[in-house]
VOSE-282167 format. One record per atom (N, C-alpha, C, O, CB): residue number from 1; residue in three letters; atom name; x, y, z. Coordinates in steps of 0.02 Angstrom, whole numbers. Atoms other than C-alpha are relative to their C-alpha. Glycine has a CB too. Layout:
N
   num   residuo   atomo       px       py       pz
   NUM       ALA      CA        X        Y        Z
...
//
This chain:
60
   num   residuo   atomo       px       py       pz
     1       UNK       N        2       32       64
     1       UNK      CA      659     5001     1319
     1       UNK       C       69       -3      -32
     1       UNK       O       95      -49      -62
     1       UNK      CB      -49       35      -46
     2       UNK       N      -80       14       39
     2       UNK      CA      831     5041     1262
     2       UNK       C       62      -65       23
     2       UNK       O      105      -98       -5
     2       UNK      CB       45       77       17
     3       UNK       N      -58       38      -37
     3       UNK      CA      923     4943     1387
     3       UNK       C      -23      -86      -43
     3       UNK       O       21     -128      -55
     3       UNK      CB      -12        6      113
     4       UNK       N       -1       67       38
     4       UNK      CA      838     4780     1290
     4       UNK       C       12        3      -57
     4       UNK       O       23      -52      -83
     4       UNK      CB      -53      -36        0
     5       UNK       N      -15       13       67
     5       UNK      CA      869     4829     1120
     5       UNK       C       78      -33       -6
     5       UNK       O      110      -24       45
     5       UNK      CB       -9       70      -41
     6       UNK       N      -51       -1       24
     6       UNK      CA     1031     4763     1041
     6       UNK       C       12       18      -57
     6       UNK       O      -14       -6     -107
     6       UNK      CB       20      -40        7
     7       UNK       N      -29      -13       58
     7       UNK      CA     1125     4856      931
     7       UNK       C       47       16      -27
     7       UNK       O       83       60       -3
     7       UNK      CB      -16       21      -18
     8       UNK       N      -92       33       37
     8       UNK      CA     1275     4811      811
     8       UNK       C       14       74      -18
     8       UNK       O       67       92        8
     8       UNK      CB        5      -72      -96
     9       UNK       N      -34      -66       40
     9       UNK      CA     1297     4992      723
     9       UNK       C      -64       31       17
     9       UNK       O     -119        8       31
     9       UNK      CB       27       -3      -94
    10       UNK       N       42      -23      -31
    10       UNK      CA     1223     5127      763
    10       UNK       C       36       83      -38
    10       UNK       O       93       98      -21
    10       UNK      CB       -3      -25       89
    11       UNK       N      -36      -46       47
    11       UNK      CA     1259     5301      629
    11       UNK       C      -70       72       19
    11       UNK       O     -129       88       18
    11       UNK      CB        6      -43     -105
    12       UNK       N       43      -79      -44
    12       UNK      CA     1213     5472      708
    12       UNK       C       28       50      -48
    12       UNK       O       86       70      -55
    12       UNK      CB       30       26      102
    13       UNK       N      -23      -89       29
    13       UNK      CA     1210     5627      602
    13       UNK       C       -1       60       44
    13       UNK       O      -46       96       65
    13       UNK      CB      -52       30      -57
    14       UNK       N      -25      -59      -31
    14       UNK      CA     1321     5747      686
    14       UNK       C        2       65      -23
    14       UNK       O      -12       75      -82
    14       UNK      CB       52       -9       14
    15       UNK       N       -2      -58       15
    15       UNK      CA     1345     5928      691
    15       UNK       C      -25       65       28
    15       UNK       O       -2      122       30
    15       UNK      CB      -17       -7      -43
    16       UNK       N       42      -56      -50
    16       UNK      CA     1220     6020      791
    16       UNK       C       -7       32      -55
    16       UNK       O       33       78      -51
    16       UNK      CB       34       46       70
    17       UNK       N        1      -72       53
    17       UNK      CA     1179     6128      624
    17       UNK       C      -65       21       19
    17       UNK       O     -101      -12       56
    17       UNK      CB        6      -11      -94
    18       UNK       N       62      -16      -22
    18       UNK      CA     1033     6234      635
    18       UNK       C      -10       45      -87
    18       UNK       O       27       50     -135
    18       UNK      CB       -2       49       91
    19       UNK       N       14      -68       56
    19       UNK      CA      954     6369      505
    19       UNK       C        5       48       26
    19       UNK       O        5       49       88
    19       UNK      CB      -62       13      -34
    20       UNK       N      -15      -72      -43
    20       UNK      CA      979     6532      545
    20       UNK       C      -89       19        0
    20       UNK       O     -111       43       52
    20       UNK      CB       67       76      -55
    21       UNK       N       68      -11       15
    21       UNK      CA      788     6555      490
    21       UNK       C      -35      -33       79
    21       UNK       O      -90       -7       89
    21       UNK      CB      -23      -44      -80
    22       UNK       N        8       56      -42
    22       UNK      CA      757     6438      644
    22       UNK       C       14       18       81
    22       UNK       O      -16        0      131
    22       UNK      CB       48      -56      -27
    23       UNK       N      -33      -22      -72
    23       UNK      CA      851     6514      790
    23       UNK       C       61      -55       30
    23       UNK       O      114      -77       11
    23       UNK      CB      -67        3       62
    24       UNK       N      -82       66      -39
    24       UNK      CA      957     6387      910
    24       UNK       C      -41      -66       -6
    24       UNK       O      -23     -105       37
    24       UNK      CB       34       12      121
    25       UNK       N       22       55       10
    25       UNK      CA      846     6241      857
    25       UNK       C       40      -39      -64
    25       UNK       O       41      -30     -125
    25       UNK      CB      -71       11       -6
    26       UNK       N      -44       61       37
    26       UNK      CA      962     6094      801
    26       UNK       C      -42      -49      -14
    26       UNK       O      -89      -75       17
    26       UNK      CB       59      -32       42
    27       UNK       N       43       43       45
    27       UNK      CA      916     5989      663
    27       UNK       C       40      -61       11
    27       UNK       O        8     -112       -1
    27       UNK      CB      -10       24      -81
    28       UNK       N      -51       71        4
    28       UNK      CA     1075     5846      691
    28       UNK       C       13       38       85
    28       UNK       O        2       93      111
    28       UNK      CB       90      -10      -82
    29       UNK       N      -24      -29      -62
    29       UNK      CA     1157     5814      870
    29       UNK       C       66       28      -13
    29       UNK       O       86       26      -71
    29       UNK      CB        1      -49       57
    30       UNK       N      -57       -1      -27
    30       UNK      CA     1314     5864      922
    30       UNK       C       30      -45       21
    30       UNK       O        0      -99       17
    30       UNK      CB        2       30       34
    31       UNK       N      -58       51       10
    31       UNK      CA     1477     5766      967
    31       UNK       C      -27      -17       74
    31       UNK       O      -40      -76       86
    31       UNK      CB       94       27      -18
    32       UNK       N       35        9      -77
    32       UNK      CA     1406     5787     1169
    32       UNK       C      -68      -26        3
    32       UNK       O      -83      -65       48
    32       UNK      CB       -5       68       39
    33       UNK       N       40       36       -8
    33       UNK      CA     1246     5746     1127
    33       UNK       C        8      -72      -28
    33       UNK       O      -12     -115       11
    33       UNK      CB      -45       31      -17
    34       UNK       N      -29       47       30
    34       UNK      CA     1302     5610     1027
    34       UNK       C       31      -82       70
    34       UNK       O        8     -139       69
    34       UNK      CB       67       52      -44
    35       UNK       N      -50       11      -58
    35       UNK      CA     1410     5529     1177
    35       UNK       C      -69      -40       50
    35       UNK       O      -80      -98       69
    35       UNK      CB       44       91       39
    36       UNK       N       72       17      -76
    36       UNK      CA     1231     5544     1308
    36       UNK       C      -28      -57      -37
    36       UNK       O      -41     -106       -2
    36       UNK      CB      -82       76       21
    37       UNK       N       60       40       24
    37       UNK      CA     1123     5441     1161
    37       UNK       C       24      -69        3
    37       UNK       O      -19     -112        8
    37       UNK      CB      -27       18      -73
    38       UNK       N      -42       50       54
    38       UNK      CA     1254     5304     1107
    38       UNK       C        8      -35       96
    38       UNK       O       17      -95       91
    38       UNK      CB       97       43      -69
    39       UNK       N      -32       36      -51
    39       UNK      CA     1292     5253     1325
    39       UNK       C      -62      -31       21
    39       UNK       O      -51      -61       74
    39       UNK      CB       43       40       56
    40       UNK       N       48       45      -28
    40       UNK      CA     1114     5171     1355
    40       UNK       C       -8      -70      -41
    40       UNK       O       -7     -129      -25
    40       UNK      CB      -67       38        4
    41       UNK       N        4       94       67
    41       UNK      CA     1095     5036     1196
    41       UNK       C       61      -16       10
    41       UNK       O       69      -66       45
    41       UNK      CB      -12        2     -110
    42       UNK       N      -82       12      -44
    42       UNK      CA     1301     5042     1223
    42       UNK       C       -6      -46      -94
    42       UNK       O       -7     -108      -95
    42       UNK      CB       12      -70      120
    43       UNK       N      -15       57       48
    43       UNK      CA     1308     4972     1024
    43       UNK       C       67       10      -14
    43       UNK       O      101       58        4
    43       UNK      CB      -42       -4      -65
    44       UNK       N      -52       28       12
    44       UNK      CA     1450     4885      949
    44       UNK       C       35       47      -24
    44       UNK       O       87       67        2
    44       UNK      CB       -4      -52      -34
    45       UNK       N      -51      -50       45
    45       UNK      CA     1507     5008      819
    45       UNK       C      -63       67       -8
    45       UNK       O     -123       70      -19
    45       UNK      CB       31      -46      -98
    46       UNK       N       55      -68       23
    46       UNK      CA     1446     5194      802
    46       UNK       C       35       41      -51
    46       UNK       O       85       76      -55
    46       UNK      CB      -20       59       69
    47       UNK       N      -29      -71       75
    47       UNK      CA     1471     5291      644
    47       UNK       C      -30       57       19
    47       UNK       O      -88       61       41
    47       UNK      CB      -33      -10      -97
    48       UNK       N       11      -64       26
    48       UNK      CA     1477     5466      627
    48       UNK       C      -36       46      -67
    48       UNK       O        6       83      -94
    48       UNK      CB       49       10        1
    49       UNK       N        9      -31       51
    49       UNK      CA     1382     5545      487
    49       UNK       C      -10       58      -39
    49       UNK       O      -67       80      -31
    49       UNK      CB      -19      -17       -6
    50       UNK       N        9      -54       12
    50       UNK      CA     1407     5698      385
    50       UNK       C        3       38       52
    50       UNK       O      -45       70       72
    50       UNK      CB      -44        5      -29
    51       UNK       N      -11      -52      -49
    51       UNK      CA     1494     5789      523
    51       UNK       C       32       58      -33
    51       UNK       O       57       84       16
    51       UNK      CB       43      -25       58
    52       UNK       N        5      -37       24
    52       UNK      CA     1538     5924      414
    52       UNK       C      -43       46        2
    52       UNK       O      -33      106        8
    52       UNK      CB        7      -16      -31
    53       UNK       N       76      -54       16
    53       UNK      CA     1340     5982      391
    53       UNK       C       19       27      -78
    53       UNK       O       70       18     -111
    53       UNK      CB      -10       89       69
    54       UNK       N       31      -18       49
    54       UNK      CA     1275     6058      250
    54       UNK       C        3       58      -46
    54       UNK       O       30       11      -75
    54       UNK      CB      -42       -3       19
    55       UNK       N      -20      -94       -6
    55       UNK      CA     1298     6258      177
    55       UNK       C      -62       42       25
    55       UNK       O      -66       98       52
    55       UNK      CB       20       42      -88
    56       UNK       N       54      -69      -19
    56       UNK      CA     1133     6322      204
    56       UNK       C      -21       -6       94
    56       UNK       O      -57       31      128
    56       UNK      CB      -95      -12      -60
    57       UNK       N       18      -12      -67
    57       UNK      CA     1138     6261      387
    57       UNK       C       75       39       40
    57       UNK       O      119       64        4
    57       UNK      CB      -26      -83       35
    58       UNK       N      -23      -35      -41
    58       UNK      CA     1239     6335      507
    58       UNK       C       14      -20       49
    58       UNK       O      -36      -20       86
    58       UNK      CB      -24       38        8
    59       UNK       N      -28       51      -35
    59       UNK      CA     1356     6232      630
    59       UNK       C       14       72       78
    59       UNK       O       17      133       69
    59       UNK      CB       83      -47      -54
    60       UNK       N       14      -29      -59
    60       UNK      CA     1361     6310      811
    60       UNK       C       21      -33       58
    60       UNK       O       10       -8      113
    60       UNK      CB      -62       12        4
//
């Protein structure tokens, strides 16, 4: 299914943060996961969003 979508922009909230309440379960991807999602649709422009994260999560 992906390989037929087209798409112009494409805005991934980075970071990998997690809760500490939570364990190693990430709520945003990472810059690597990021990379794997973005090479099958292959869109035009990809934004980054809020790669910083948050205070109460916890970047890892």
């Amino acid at each position: 299914m992906a390989r037929r979508l087209v798409i112009d922009v494409a805005l991934l909230h980075l970071s990998a943060v997690r809760f500490g309440l939570t364990g190693p379960v990430k709520y945003t991807m990472g810059a690597r996961d990021a990379t794997r999602v973005i090479r099958v649709p292959h869109p035009r422009i990809t934004v980054a969003v809020n790669y910083e994260g948050w205070t109460p999560f916890q970047r890892k």
